[in-house]
Structures are given as structure tokens and as C-alpha cells.
N, C-alpha and C positions, 0 to 999 in steps of 0.2 A: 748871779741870780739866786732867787730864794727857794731850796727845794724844800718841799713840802710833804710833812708829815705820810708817811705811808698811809697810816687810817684814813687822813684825811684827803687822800689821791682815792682812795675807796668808795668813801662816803659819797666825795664828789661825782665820782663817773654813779654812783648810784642813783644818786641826785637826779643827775642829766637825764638818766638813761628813764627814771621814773618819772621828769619833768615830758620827755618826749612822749612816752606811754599815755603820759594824762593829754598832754595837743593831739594827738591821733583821736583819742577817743570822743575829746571836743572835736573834733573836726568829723568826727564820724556821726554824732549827737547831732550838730548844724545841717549836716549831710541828710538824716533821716528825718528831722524837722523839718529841711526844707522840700521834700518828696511829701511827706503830710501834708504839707501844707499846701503843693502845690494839685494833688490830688482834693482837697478840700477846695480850693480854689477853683478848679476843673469842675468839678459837681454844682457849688454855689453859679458858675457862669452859666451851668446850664439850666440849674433850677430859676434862671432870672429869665431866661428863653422861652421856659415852659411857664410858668407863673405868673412871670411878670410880678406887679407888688405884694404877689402872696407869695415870693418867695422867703420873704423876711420873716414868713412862720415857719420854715425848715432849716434847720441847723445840721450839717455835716460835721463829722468826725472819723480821724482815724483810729484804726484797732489793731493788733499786731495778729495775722494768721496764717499757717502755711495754707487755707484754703479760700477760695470766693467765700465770701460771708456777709451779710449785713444783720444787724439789728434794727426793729423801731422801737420808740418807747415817746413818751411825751413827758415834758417838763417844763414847768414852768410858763405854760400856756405855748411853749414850741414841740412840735415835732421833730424828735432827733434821731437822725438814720446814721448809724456808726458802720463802720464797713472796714477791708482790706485794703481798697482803692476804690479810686473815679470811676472807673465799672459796675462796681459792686454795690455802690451807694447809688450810683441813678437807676441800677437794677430795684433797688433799696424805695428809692421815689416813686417810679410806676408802679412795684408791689400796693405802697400806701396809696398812690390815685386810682386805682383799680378797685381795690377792696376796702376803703375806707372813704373816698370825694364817689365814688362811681363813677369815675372820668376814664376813658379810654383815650387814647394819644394816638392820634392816627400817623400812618408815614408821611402822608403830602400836607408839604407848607401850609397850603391853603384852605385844608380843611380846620374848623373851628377847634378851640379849647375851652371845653365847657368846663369850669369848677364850679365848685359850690360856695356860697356866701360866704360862709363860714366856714375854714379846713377845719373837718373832726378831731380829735384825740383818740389817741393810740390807749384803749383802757388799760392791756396787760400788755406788757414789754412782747417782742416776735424777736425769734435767731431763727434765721434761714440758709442753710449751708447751700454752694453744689455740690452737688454727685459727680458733674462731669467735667473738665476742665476746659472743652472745645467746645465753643458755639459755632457753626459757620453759617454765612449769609452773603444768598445770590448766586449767579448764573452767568454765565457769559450772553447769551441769551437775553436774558434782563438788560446788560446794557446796549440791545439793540429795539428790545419792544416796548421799554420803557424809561430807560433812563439818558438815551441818545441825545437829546435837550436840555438838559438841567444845565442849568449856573451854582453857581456858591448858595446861592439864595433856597436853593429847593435843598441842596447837598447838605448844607448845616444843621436844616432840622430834621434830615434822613438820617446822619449819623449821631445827632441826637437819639432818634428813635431807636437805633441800635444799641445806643449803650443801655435806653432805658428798658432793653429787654436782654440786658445782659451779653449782645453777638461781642464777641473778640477773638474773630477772625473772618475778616469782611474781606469778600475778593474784589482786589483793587485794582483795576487794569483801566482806568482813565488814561489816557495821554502815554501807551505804551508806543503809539506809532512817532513821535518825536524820539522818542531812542532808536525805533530800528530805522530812524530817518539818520542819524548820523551812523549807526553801524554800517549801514549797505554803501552809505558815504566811501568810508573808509576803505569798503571791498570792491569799491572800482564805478559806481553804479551815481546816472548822474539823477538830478532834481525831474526830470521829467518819467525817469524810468520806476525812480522810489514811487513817487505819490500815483502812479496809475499801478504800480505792482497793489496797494492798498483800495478798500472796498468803498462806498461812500459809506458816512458815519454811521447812518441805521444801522447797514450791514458788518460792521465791524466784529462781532462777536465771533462769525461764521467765518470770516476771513482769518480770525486768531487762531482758529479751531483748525485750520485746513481743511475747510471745505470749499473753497473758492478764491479766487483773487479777481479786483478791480470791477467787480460788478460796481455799478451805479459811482464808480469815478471817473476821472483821478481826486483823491481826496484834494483841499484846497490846504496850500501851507496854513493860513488863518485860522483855521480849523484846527492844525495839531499844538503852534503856537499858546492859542488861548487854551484846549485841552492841557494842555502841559502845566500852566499858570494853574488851573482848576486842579489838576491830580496834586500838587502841591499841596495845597490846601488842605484837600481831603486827605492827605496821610500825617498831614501834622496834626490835624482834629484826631482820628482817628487814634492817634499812639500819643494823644495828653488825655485819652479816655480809655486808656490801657489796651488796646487792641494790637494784634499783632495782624499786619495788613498782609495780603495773600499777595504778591505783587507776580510777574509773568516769568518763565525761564525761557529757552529755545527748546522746542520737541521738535526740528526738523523741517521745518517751514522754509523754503527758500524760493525767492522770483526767478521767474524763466532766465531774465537779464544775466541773473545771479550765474547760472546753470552755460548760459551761453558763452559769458564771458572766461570761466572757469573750467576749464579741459579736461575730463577724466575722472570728473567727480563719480564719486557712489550715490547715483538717486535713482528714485523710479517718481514715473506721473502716478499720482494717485486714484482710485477709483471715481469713477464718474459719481458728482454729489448736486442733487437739487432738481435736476429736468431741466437744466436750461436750454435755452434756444444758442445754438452755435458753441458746446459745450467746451473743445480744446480751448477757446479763447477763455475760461473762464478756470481752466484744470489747474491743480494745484502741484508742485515740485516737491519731493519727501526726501530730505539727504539722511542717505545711513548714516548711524551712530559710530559705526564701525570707518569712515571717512574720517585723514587725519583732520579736514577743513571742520566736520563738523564741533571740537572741541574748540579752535579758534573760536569759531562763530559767538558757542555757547559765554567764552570768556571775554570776550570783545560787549558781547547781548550786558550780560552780568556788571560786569565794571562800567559801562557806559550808566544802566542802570541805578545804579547804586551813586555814582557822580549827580545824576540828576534827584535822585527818589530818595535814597539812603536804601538802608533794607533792614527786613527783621526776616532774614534768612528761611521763610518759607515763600516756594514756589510754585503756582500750577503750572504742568505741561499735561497735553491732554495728544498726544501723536494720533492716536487715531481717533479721534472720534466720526461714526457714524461712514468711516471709508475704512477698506479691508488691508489688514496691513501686509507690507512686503513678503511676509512670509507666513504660514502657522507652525512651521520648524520648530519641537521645544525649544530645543537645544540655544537655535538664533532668536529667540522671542528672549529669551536669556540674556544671550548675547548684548542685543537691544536697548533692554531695557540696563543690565548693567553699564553699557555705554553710555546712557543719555545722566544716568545716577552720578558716575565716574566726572563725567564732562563737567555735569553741576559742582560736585563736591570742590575740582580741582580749582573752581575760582571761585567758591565758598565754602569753606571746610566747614560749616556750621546748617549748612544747605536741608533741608526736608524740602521733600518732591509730595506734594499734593495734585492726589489724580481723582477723576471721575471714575466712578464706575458704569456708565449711562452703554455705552457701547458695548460692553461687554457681554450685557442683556441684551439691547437692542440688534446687535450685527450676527448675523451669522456664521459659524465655521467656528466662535468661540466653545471652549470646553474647559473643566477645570484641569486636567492636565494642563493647558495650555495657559490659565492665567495663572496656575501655581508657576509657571516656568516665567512669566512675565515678572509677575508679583515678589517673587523669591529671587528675583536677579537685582533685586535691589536688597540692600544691610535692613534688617530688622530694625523698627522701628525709626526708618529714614524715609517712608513713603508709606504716607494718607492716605487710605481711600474714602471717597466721600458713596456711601451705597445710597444711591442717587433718586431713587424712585418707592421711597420704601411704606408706602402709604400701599401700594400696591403689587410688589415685588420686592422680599427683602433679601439680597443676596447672600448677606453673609450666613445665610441658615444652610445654602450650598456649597460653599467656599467658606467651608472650616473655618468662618470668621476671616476671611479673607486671609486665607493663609497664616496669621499671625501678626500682620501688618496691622497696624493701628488703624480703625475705623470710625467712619461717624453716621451715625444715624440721620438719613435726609428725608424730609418730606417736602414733597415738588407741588403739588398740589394743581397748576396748570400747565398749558402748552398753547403757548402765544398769546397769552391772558383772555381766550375766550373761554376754558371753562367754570364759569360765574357761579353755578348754583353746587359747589362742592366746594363740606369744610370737615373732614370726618372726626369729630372730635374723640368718639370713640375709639377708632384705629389709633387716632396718635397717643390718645390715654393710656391704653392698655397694651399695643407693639411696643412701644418703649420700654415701659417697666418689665415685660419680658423679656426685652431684648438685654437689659440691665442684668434680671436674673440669669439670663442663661448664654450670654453670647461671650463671655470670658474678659479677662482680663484686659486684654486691648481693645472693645468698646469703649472709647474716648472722648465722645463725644452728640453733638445732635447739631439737625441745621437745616437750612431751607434753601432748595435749590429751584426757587419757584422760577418760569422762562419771564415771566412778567406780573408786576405787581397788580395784585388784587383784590377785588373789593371785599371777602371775608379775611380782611385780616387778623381778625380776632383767632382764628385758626394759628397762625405765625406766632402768637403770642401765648395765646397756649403752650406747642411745641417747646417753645424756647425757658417758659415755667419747668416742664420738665426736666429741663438739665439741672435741677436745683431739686431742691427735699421739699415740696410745697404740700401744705396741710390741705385738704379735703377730699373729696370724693366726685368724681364726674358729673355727677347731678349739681354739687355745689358752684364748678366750674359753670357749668348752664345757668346756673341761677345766678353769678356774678356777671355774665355775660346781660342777663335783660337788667340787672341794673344798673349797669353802666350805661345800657343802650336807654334808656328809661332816664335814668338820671334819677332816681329813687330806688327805694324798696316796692317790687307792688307786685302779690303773687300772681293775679291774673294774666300778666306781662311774663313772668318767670312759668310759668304753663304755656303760654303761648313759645315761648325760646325756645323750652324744653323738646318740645312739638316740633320745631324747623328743624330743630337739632337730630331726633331721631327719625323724622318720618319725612324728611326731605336733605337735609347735606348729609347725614351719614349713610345715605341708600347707592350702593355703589354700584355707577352706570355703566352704561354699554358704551357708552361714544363722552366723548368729551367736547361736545361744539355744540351751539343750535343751529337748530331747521334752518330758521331766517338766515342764516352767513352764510349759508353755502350757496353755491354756483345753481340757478333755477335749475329743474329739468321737470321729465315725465316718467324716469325709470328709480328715483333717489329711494334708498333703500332703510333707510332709516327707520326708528319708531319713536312713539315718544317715550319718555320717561317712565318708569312705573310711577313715580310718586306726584303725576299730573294732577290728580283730586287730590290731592293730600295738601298741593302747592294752593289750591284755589279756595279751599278752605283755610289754609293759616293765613293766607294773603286777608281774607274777610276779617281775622280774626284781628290782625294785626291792622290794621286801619280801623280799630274801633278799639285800640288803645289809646293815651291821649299824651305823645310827650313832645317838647320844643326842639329835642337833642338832633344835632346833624345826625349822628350816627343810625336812629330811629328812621328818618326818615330815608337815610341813603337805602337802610333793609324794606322798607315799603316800596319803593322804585325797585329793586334789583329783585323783589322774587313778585312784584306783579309784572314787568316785564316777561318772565320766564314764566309767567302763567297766561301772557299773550301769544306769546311765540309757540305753545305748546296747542292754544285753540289755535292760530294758526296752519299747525302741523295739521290737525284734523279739516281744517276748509281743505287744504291741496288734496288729501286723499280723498275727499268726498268730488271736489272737482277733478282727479283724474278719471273715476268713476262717473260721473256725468260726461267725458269725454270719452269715454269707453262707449255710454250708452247715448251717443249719439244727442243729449239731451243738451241743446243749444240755450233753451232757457235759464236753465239750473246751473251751467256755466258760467252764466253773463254774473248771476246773482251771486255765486259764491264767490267770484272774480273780484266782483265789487267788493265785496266781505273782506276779501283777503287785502285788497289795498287799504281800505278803513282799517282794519286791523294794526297794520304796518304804521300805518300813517298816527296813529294813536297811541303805538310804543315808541315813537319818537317823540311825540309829544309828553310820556310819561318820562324817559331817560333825558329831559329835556329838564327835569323839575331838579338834578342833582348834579354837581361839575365834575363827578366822579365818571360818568355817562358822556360827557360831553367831547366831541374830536376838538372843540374851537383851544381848548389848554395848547392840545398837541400840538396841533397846525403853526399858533401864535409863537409857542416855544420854538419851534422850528425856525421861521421864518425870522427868528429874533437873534440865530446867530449868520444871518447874511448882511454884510457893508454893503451891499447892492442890491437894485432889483434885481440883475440875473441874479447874484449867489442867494438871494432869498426864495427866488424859485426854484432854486434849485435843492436847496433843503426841505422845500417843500413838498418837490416831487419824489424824495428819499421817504418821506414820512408820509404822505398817501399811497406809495407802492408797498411798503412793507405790513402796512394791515389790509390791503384788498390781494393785487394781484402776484404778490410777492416776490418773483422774480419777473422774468420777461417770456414767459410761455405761456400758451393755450391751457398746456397741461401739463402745469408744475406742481407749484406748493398754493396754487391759488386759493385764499382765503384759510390761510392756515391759520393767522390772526383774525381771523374774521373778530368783531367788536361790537356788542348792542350800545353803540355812542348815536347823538340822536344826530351829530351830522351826516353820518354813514348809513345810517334808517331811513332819513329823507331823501340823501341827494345819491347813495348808491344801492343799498337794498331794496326800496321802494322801485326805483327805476328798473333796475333788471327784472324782478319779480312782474311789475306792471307790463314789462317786454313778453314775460314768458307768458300771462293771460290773456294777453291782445291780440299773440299770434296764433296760439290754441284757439282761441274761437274764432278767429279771421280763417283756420284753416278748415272747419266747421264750417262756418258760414259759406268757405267756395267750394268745399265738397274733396277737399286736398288732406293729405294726411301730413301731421305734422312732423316734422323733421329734427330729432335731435340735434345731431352733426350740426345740422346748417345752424341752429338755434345758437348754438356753444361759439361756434365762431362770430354771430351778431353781437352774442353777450361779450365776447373778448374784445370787439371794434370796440363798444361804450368801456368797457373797463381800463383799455389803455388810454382815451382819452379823459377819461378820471384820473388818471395816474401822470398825466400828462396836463394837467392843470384848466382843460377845456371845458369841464364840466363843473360849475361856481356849487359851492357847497353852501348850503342852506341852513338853517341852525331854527328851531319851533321857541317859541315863544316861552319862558319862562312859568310854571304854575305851582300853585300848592300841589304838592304831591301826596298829600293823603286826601283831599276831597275830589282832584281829581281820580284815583283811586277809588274811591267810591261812584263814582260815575261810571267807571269802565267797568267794574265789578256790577253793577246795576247791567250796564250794556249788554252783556255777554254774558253772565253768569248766573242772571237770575230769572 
């Protein structure tokens, strides 16, 4: 054979070895073309969602940065939004429909997309970096007050909304109960014992939390099935729009079955949570960390997980929330928490533990010895804390920044989506940027941990601005807010905003609910609002602006609503006072007042679908194959905004809702109960009876919850000229 010149053995392996160097780097070139590309593809799918044929005036592109980034700039008669990624560029789009169409994007499907005839031009090029690299978005909570219904159909343009406001890190716990359906499989436990261990679907939040087990079940297999198919979906939308989805770990949660069948285990029953009626039936199992079973569990939960879901190796557990833990021991709160960290780690070495901070404020017996001893038993920078309520308690200003551990700035905003007229634009303006300047190095992030969605969302979107470097000044913010709600420039509107903004949602209240939801009585202890004239006057002001936009009108409904319910508050007190004084006449009359009143805010919350229970009801009722299983999601979804659990005296109207079918066919009625018997007891010379009253009002309330009382829904109307007639009514 022919051997070959040495040089030319040299040259040769140089050749190869330089011919391979060049295919790697083509194939690394193909590689990051086709990531471009499909990020560009990812944004253009969505701008055709949001658009429709005016998407074909936006051009995506990508840019190379180690940060979130996007540009606008216009060319060529298109608008081109350059970016990092798919995230960053539809962050990139609702910047320009915000501040250039005045289009606001709402979260629900079904609310409208108002653009303009013609997309404007971008005159000077915009670069807008983040500051923060964490957005997070939702609740567990949320997916029992409001998102327990949805299909693909509502979920698609939800996590649209999210990228278009930059969240990537969306807590994702759809269809976790089809996992711990085959884990608890495995550990002995059969099909009848799983699904009644789990809550019905409202209540699923609270049962993840370990607050409770099998209230309002046994869940139906059908249910975790099609959940399953649905959380699918939503984590591959989710992570081709760059997000890193929060998915569930194990903190401890385990079924009695579980407990009974397994000898010797480390638990304790957890503290009594909720007021239920017949409580051990509903109490919850807590397995030590320190239990060799519970590391199983955790790697069995994970792997099963991951088979069905994939992962992007971040996980909530939330062990205690709102129940007292096993111990305050530093030492084992240490212990604990490094167990539950350890247990994660050893079947995802890639593992971050995302916790709430909501309990640690909320519960008693915590101190910061005690959460440094929790918090620090976990690896530095391996566990998130989300400082949960910060609009109105910001913890990390007591907790050294939370120990060191990585934190994110959360604003909750409500609690069980009744409190409507709170958006503190101010607070989240200026808490942030200070939190920014002075809360250190691991401030990570921002995010909303709202329990259910609501109707100022404009607030969520704000927040979410802030995690990025965005140009103006809080006045500017207000005045882009009325003209999107406007759908022009017009300062008369931009004074009027400015007005709601300071002298009605940033006034920060004593109570969070209204008068009208809560349970009637004679001793209610409440007051109104301070910013009650303040609400009666913009209302006037703001029905004598003149725009077409959904969004205008939903804000004409939701704070004349709240300026019903506020004269309202003052009929009761003036009729407990005529009940005082013996004054049968002035009873009768303000009685009647007060049912006109009621009956008139239902017919106002009736002019907008945002107000409306028929969404809920219908969504409900749309994932039952039968009449029973239709009524029976239906009776999950009228318990959980009226009487909430199954007690007299529990969590009753904690959701309470100004929707107009719950103003007609339940508020109306109890209220009409509580005036009828007050002066019937008047009129026989009998004095009236709390007690007894409370228990009549629970009779009608379970049979509401109980499907016996037909829900009524008010006729459809303009909502600004009726507005103008109730403002005439009442106020003038």
C-alpha cells in the first residue's frame, strides 16, 4: 500500500480536523437560526391572535443580548419590534399597542380588541431593557376563583396576555391531580380512595395548599383526564413564549388512606383550617420531612411529573400555608425545611423551591429567628420567595431581604376578587423602585399574586412595566391609561383618570369587600369608604366623557356600581336608626329604597360580561357529560362565591361578587329577608332576632348553593345612559 508523504499525513488530519470545526459551526449557525426563527414565528402566531390582518404591519426580529430587551422602530411603512426572544418581542407589541394604537389587551377571550384604522408609526426608534429577570403570575387561589372553568379557548389568549406583559414564570398547576392519581396508585391506594382524598375542582387550590381534603368531592376521573390534556397544552404554549412554568413539588400532603395503610409513619394532623362543619372529616395529614417515605413520595411526585409535564426545574411547595407548623423549633424548622430542599434536589439536581411568603405574615407564632432558621435551611439561592402581599406589607424590609434568598416583589391586589375599587398605581410606582434601590442584590424580580382576576387590570400591567427600565413619570402612566380607555388623546378624560387614580383606587381602605356581599344583619360594623363623594363625583364625570371602547364603559359600570352600594350602606344605617326609633314609617320607606337600590345595581353590572355570574355558571356547567355531572359543577361554582364552605359560620361570602346574577337572585333576596323581618317585627311589637335571622338567611343560602333557587340575569342596557339616570336618581 502507498504510504504517504509525512507533510502530507499533516496537512491531511489538518484538513479534517479544520473541515469538522467548519460542520460544528454550520451546524451551530442552523441551530441558532433555527431558535430565531422559531422565536420570530412564536411572536408573528401571536400577533395574528391579537391583530388579526393587521398583523401583516408588524415584523419581528431577532437580536442577540444577555438581557430581556426589545426595540421599536418603523420601516418601510412596517412596524419592527427586534428583541432577545418570543417574550420580549410580544412584551415589545403591547408596549407599542399601549402607547402608540391606545389599545389595552384585556385577559378574557371575550373581551373586545379595539385597534385603530390605521397602526401609527414609531417616529424615533425605543430600546427598553429589564431590570429584573422574574416576572411571576397567579395564585393558587386564582385557579379556584377563577380560572376552574377555562378550556384551551380562554387559556390561549390568557397566556397570550402574559407574554404580552412580559410574565415568565406562570404558576402552572392545571391537571397536577392526574399525577398524584397515579402516584398514590402506586403506594397502595385504590380509585375510589384517590378521587374522594381530592377536593372538587373550585376547591382545588386549598386542597394543594393543605388546607383541607375532599370537600365538594370525589373529584370525577373526566375532570382530571381532560385537565391533564388542557395543562399539556398550556406548558407547551407557555415555554415556545419563553417562560419557565412553575409546576408543583410534594410539601407533605398526604391522604388519611395513605397514613392508614402505612404503619409508623412521621405525621401529624394539621391545624384546624376554614370553620367547617364536621371538621376531622375534612383535616389534613402533614408527613415529616424527616420520614424515610417522605423522600420516596417526593421522587415518585417528580418523576411521575416530569413523564407527563417535562420540567423546567422550578417548584412551588407551600407546607404550611395558613395551618401552624409541627413545630417553631429553630433548630427542626431547619431541619424541615432542609429535608423537603434535599428530597427535591435528589430527584432534580437542577430543582429551585419557590415559596410564598403569605403565612409567615398572616399566622401567628412566626418570628424572624424562626424564618431565618426555615429560609437558611435551604442552599442559597435555591429557594424563592414570592413577598406575597406587598402593596400593603412588604416583608423583605423585616427579613433582611429575606434572608439572602432570592425574592420577588408581589402585588395581590384582591381576596377572592371582591375588592373591585383598588388599583394603587402609586404604591406600585414608587415601592418598586425603592425596593429596586435599596433591598439588595437578590431582589429578582416582581409579580402578581392576585387570589382572582380583576376588573382593574390596568394595575397588573403596570406592575409588570416595572420590571423593565420604562420612560415616564406616574402622571404619564395615568394619562396613557385614559387613552387607551378613550381610545384617543383627550385631556378632559386624562383629568378625569388622573382623579380615579388619586382620589379613589390609591386611597387605602379599611376593609376589602362591599356592604352589599356580606351576610344582612343589624349589629355590621363597617363604614363606608372615605373616597364615597369623591366616587360620586368622577362617576358624573366620567359618563359625560363620550368613548365606544369596552374598556370605558366596563370603568363606568364598576365605580357606579360602588357608588350604589356605598348609598346603600347609608340607607341601612339610617334604617337601623329608624328601627331604633321605633319609626315604622321610615322603615317601610327606606326598606323599599334599599331593594330599588339593589335591584338597579343589578341592572347596571348587567350592561357589562365582566359583572355578569351567566360566563361562570355556563363555563361550569360546560365541563359536565351529564345532567348530574353538570349540576354538579355547578353546585362547586355557586358554593364557592356565596356560602363557601358548608357552615353558618365559616368563610361565608368571602367571594362575595357585584355579578348581576348574584344582586338579583341572592343579594337582593337575603337583604329583602332582612327588611321584611325587621319591620314584621315592628309591626307585632317583637324584637328582632339576630341568631334566628342568620340561621333563615343560611336555610335560603344552601338552597342557592344547592341549585333550588333559579338565577335570574337583568336585561342588557347602555351602561352610560343608564348611568345617567341612576346618577340623576340618587345623586342629584
Amino acid at each position: 500500500p502507498h504510504t504517504p508523504h509525512p507533510h502530507f499525513v499533516n496537512y491531511s488530519s489538518t484538513y479534517i480536523m479544520n473541515r469538522r470545526i467548519i460542520t460544528t459551526l454550520c451546524l451551530m449557525a442552523v441551530t441558532i437560526g433555527m431558535m430565531a426563527s422559531n422565536d420570530v414565528k412564536t411572536a408573528q402566531n401571536l400577533a395574528r391572535r391579537i391583530l388579526g390582518n393587521k398583523a401583516q404591519t408588524v415584523v419581528f426580529k431577532k437580536i442577540d443580548s444577555t438581557k430581556d430587551v426589545f426595540t421599536l422602530e418603523s420601516n418601510q411603512g412596517k412596524v419592527v419590534i427586534s428583541a432577545n426572544n418570543a417574550n420580549s418581542m410580544a412584551m415589545g407589541l403591547n408596549h407599542y399597542l399601549k402607547n402608540y394604537c391606545h389599545t389595552a389587551i384585556s385577559w378574557y377571550k371575550d373581551d373586545p380588541i379595539e385597534l385603530p384604522e390605521t397602526m401609527p408609526a414609531v417616529k424615533e426608534k425605543v430600546r427598553i431593557e429589564s431590570r429584573l429577570p422574574m416576572r411571576f403570575f397567579l395564585n393558587y387561589c386564582t385557579y379556584g376563583y377563577s380560572l376552574p372553568w377555562w378550556t384551551w379557548r380562554e387559556w390561549e389568549h390568557f397566556i397570550d396576555w402574559m407574554a404580552l406583559n412580559g410574565v415568565n414564570m406562570p404558576l402552572a398547576i392545571t391537571g397536577q391531580e392526574s399525577t398524584w392519581y397515579n402516584v398514590w396508585k402506586k403506594f397502595g391506594l385504590n380509585d375510589e380512595e384517590i378521587r374522594s382524598f381530592f377536593s372538587g375542582p373550585a376547591y382545588l387550590g386549598w386542597h394543594r395548599m393543605c388546607n383541607f381534603d375532599a370537600f365538594m368531592g370525589p373529584l370525577p376521573r373526566d375532570w382530571m383526564d381532560r385537565q391533564q390534556t388542557l395543562q399539556k397544552q398550556i406548558l407547551k404554549r407557555q415555554r415556545e413564549l419563553n417562560m419557565t412554568p412553575v409546576l408543583s413539588g410534594f410539601a407533605g400532603h398526604v391522604p388519611a388512606k395513605f397514613v392508614e395503610k402505612h404503619k409508623g409513619l412521621k405525621y401529624t394532623d394539621v391545624s384546624y383550617w376554614g370553620s367547617f362543619k364536621d371538621p376531622e372529616r375534612y383535616r389534613c395529614r402533614f408527613l415529616f420531612a424527616t420520614d424515610p417515605m417522605f423522600a420516596k413520595i417526593q421522587r415518585a411526585f417528580i418523576e411521575e411529573q416530569t413523564r407527563m409535564y417535562g420540567t423546567d426545574h422550578m417548584y412551588c411547595i407551600d407546607p404550611f400555608n395558613e395551618v401552624d407548623p409541627p413545630t417553631f423549633n429553630c433548630d427542626s424548622l431547619a431541619m424541615l425545611s432542609r429535608g423537603i430542599y434535599e428530597s427535591l434536589a435528589a430527584a432534580d439536581k437542577d430543582a429551585h423551591w419557590l415559596q410564598m411568603s403569605w403565612t409567615y405574615k398572616y399566622m401567628p407564632g412566626w418570628n424572624g429567628e424562626r424564618m431565618k432558621a426555615l429560609f437558611r435551611g435551604v442552599p442559597q439561592g435555591r429557594l424563592i420567595m414570592l413577598d406575597y402581599w406587598c402593596e400593603n406589607v412588604q416583608m423583605w424590609k423585616t427579613t433582611e431581604s429575606f434572608y439572602g434568598q432570592p425574592f420577588i416583589w408581589c402585588y395581590l391586589n384582591n381576596f377572592g376578587g371582591r375588592n373591585r375599587l383598588v388599583a394603587p398605581s402609586d404604591r406600585i410606582y414608587n415601592y418598586i423602585d425603592n425596593t429596586y434601590e435599596k433591598a439588595g442584590s437578590n431582589f429578582s424580580g416582581v409579580g402578581a399574586t392576585l387570589e382572582a382576576l380583576d376588573v382593574n387590570q390596568f394595575a397588573f400591567s403596570m406592575l409588570f412595566d416595572k420590571a423593565w427600565n420604562m420612560p415616564g413619570s406616574l402622571n404619564e402612566w395615568r394619562n396613557s391609561l385614559a387613552d387607551q380607555r378613550m381610545g384617543r388623546i383627550d385631556e378632559k378624560a386624562r383629568k378625569v383618570y388622573r382623579d380615579y387614580c388619586e382620589r379613589v383606587l390609591d386611597v387605602p381602605r379599611t376593609y376589602n369587600y362591599t356592604f352589599v356581599e356580606s351576610r344582612p344583619g343589624m349589629k355590621k360594623k363597617d363604614k363606608c369608604t372615605p373616597t364615597r363623594e369623591a366616587q360620586n363625583e368622577i362617576w358624573k364625570e366620567m359618563v359625560n366623557l363620550n368613548s365606544d371602547r369596552d374598556g370605558y364603559k366596563m370603568d363606568v359600570v364598576n365605580i357606579g356600581r360602588q357608588c350604589l352600594e356605598e348609598h346603600f350602606y347609608v340607607l341601612w344605617r339610617k334604617f337601623v336608626v329608624a328601627y331604633d326609633c321605633y319609626d315604622l314609617k321610615e322603615m317601610k320607606r327606606l326598606g323599599s329604597e334599599m331593594k330599588e337600590v339593589l335591584a338597579d345595581e343589578a341592572a347596571l353590572t348587567a350592561c357589562h360580561p365582566v359583572f355578569s355570574m351567566k360566563r361562570w355558571i355556563e363555563q361550569a356547567r360546560s365541563w359536565g357529560n351529564s345532567a348530574e355531572e353538570k349540576d354538579y359543577y355547578e353546585r362547586n361554582a355557586r358554593r364557592i362565591v356565596t356560602v363557601w364552605n358548608n357552615n353558618l359560620a365559616g368563610l361565608n361570602d368571602y367571594a362575595g361578587r357585584p355579578w348581576d346574577g348574584l344582586l338579583k337572585s341572592f343579594y337582593l333576596p337575603r337583604w329583602s329577608m332582612f327588611v321584611d323581618r325587621a319591620i314584621d317585627c315592628r309591626e307585632r311589637g317583637t324584637e328582632y332576632d339576630e341568631d334566628s335571622f342568620v340561621k333563615e338567611c343560611y336555610e335560603f343560602e344552601e338552597k342557592f348553593c344547592e341549585l333550588e333557587v333559579p338565577i335570574e340575569y337583568p336585561q342588557k342596557q347602555d351602561p352610560v345612559q343608564l348611568s345617567r339616570q341612576l346618577l340623576k336618581k340618587y345623586f342629584e
